[in-house]
TISE-420461 format. One record per residue (C-alpha): x, y, z; residue number from 0; residue in one letter. Coordinates in steps of 0.02 Angstrom, whole numbers, plus 50000, padded with zeros to 5 digits. Each point is the difference from the previous one (the first is absolute). Layout:
{u=X	v=Y	w=Z	num=NUM	residuo=A}
...
//
This chain:
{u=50074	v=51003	w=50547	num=0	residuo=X}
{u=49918	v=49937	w=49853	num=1	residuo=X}
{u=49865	v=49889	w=50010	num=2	residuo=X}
{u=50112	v=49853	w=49898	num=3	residuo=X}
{u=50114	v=50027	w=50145	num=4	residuo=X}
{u=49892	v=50006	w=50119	num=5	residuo=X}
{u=49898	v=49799	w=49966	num=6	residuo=X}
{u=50198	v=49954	w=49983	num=7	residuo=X}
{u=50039	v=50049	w=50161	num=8	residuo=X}
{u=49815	v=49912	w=50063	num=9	residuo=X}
{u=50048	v=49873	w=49928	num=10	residuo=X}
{u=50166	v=49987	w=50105	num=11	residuo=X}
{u=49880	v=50033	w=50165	num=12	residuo=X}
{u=49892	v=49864	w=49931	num=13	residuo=X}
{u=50120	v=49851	w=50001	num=14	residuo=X}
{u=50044	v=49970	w=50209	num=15	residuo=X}
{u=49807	v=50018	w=50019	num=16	residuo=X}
{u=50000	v=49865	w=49864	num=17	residuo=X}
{u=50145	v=49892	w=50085	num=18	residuo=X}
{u=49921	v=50018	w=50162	num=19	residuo=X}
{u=49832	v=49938	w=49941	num=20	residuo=X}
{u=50077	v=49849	w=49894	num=21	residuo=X}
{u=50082	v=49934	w=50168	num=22	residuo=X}
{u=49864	v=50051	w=50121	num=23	residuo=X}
{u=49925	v=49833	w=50069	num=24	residuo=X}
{u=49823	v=50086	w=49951	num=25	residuo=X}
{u=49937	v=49902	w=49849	num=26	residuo=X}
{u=49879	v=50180	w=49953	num=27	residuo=X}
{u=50173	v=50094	w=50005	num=28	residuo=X}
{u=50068	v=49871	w=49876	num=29	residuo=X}
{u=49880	v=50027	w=49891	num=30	residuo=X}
{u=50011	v=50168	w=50020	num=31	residuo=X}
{u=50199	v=50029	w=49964	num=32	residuo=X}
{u=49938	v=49916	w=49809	num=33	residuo=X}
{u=49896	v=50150	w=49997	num=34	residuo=X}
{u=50141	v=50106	w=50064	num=35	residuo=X}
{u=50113	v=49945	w=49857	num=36	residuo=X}
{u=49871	v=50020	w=49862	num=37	residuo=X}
{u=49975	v=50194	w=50066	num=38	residuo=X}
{u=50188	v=50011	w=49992	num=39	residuo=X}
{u=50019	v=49928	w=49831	num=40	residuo=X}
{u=49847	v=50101	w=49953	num=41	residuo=X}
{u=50112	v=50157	w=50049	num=42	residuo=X}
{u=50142	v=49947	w=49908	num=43	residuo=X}
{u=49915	v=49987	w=49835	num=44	residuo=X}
{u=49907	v=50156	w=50029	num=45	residuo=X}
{u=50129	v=50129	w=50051	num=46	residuo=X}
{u=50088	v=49923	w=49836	num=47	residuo=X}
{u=49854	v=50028	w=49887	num=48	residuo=X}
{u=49972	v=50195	w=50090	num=49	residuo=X}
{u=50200	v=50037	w=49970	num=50	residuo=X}
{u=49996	v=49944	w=49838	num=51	residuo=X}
{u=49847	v=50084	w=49949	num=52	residuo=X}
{u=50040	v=50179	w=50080	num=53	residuo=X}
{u=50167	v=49993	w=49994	num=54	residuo=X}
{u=50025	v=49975	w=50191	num=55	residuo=X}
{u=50166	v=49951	w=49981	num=56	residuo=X}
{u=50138	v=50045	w=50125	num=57	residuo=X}
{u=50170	v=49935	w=50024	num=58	residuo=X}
{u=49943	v=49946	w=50181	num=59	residuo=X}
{u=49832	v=49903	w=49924	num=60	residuo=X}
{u=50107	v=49903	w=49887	num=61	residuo=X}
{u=50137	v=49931	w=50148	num=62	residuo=X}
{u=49864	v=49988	w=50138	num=63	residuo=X}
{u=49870	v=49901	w=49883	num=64	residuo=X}
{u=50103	v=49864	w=49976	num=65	residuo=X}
{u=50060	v=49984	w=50152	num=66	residuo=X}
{u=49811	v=49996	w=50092	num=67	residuo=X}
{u=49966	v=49863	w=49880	num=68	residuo=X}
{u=50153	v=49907	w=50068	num=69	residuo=X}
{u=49962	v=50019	w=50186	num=70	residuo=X}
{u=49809	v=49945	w=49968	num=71	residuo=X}
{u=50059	v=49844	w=49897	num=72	residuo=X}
{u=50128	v=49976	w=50113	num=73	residuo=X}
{u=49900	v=49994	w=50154	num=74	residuo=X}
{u=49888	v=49877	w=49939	num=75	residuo=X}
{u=50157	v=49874	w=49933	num=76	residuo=X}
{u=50066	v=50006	w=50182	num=77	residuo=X}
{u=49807	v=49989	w=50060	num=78	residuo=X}
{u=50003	v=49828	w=49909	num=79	residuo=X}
{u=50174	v=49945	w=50061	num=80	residuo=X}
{u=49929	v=50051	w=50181	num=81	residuo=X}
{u=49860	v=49869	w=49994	num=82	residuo=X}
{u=50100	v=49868	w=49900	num=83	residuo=X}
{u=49922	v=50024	w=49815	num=84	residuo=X}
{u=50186	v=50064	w=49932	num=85	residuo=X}
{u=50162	v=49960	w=50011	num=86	residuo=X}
{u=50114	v=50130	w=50071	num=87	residuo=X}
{u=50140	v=49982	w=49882	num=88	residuo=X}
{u=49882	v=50035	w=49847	num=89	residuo=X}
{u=49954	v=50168	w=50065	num=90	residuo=X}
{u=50145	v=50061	w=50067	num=91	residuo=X}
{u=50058	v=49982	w=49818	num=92	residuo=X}
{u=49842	v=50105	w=49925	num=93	residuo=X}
{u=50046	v=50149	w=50135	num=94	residuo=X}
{u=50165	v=50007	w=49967	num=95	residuo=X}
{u=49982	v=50005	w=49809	num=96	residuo=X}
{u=49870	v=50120	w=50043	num=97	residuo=X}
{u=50094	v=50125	w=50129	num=98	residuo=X}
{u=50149	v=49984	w=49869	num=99	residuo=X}
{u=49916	v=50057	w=49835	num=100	residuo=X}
{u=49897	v=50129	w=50106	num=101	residuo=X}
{u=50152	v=50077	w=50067	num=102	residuo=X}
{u=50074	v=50017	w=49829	num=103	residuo=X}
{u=49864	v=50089	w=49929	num=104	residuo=X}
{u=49968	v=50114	w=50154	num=105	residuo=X}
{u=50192	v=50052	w=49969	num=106	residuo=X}
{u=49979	v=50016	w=49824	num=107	residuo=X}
{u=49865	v=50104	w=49996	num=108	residuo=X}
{u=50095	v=50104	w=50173	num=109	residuo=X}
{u=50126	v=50011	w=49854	num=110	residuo=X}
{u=49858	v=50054	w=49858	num=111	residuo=X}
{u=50068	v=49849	w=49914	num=112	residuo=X}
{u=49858	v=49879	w=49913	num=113	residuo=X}
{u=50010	v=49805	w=49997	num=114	residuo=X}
{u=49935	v=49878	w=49892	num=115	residuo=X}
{u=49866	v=49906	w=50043	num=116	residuo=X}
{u=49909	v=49843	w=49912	num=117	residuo=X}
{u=49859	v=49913	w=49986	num=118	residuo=X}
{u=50040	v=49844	w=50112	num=119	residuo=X}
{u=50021	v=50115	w=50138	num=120	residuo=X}
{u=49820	v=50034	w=49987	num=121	residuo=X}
{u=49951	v=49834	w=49973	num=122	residuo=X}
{u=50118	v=49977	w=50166	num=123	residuo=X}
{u=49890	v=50100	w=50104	num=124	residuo=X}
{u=49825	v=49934	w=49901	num=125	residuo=X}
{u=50042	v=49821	w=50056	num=126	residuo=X}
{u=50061	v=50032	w=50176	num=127	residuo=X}
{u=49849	v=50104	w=50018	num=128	residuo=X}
{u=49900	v=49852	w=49928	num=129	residuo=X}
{u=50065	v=49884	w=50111	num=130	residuo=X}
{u=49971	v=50073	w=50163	num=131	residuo=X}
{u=49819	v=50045	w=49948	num=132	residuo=X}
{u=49995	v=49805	w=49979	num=133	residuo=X}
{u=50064	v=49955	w=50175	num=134	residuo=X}
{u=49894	v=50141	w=50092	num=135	residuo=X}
{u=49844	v=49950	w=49915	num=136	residuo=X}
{u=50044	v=49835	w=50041	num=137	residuo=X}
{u=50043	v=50062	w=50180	num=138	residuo=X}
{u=49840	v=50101	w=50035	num=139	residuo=X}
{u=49876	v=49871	w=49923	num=140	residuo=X}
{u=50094	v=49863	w=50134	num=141	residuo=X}
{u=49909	v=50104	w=50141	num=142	residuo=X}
{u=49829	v=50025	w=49961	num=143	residuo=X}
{u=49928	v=49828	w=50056	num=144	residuo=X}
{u=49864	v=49985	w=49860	num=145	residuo=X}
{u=50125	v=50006	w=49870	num=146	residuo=X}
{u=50143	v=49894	w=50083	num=147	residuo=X}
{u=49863	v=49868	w=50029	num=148	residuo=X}
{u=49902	v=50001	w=49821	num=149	residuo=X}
{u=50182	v=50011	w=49889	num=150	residuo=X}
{u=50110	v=49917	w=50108	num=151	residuo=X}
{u=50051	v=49870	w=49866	num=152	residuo=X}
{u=50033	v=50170	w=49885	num=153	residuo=X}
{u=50099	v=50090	w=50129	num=154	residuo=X}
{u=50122	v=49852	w=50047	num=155	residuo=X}
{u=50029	v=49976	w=49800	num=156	residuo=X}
{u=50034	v=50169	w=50005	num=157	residuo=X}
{u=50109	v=50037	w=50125	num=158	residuo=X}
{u=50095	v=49832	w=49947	num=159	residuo=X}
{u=50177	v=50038	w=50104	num=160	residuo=X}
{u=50087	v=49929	w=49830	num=161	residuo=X}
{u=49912	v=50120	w=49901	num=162	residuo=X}
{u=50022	v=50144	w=50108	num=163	residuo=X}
{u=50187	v=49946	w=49991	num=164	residuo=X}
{u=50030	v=50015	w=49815	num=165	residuo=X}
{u=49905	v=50150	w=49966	num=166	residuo=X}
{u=50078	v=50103	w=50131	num=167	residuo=X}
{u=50170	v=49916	w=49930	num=168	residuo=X}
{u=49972	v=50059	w=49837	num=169	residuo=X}
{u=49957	v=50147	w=50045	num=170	residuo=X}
{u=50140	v=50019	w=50102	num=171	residuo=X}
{u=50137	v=49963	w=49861	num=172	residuo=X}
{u=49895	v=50124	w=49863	num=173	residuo=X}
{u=50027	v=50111	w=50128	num=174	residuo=X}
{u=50197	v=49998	w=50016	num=175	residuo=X}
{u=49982	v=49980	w=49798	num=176	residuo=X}
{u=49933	v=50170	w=49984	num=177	residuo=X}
{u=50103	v=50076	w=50136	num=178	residuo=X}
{u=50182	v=49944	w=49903	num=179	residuo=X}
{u=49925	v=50031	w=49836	num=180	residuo=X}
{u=49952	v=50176	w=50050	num=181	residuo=X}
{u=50183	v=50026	w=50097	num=182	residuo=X}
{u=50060	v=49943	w=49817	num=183	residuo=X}
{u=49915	v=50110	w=49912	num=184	residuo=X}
{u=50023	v=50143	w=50086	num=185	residuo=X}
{u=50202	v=49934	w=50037	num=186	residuo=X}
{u=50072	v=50157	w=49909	num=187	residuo=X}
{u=49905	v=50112	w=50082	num=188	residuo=X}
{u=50028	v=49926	w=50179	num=189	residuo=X}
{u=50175	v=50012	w=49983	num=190	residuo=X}
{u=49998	v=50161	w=49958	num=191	residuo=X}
{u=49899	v=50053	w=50145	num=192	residuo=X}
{u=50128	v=49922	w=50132	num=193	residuo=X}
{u=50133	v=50083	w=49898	num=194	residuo=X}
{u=49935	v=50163	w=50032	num=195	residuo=X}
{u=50003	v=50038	w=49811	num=196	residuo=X}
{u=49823	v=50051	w=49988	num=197	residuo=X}
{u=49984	v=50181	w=50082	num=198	residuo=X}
//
């Protein structure tokens, strides 16, 4: 397996340890599942940069890396929800746009067929990516005691719930924006697919 593949697939391994750590009652394993998800993101841009730059690119590289970003992302939206930083509905939406356009593409390119992407799909995955860096920081620095007790004022205006509301909110509904807009794009295509016209 190639070593691209390979930090995908760690990546993949990485994210219950990461779950586990984010729920664990321990406030060092808190801190450490923020260090967990760095090392995974880490991966994520390196196998990337390696497949690009030796031409490490393989039909199961380009469904699977995706789709370990989604789980990873994904199990820290549903860590949130679990400790009551998120609202369920939000998420559910993300995933499901998520699962949907990842599906699509894994059967396109099953059917060596190529979609169109765009750039607000990347800015999609930038801002989500942004975000939950935000709440784990946030997260993390709320259990070491020298920090929660020197920039409390900083960390409640922070983690404002109204704040944390809106953001995710938006983020939500760019989301869903990206996921029709790529369906809609790629609408000819899809129906083609389903219609067993493309061989």
């Amino acid at each position: 397996m190639l070593l691209p593949n390979q930090l995908t697939v760690a990546r993949i391994i990485l994210t219950p340890f990461f779950f586990y750590f984010f729920l664990s009652p321990v406030d060092e394993l808190k801190q450490l599942s923020l260090l967990l998800f760095v090392i995974a993101a880490i991966t994520d841009w390196y196998d990337g940069w390696l497949a690009r730059k030796f031409n490490y690119i393989t039909a199961w590289g380009k469904f699977m890396d995706p789709l370990a970003d989604k789980i990873l992302t994904s199990a820290a939206f549903f860590g949130f929800v679990i400790i009551g930083t998120l609202h369920l509905w939000m998420v559910l939406l993300i995933v499901l746009r998520d699962i949907t356009v990842t599906g699509l593409r894994g059967y396109a390119d099953y059917k060596k067929v190529n979609f169109v992407t765009s750039k607000s799909a990347k800015w999609k995955t930038f801002l989500q990516m942004f975000f939950l860096y935000y709440l784990l920081l946030l997260y993390a620095a709320d259990t070491v005691d020298w920090i929660r007790i020197e920039y409390s004022n900083l960390i409640a205006t922070l983690s404002n719930a109204a704040l944390i509301y809106y953001s995710m909110l938006f983020i939500t509904l760019f989301t869903l924006f990206t996921g029709i807009t790529y369906i809609f794009t790629n609408r000819i295509v899809i129906k083609k697919l389903f219609k067993g016209r493309i061989e």
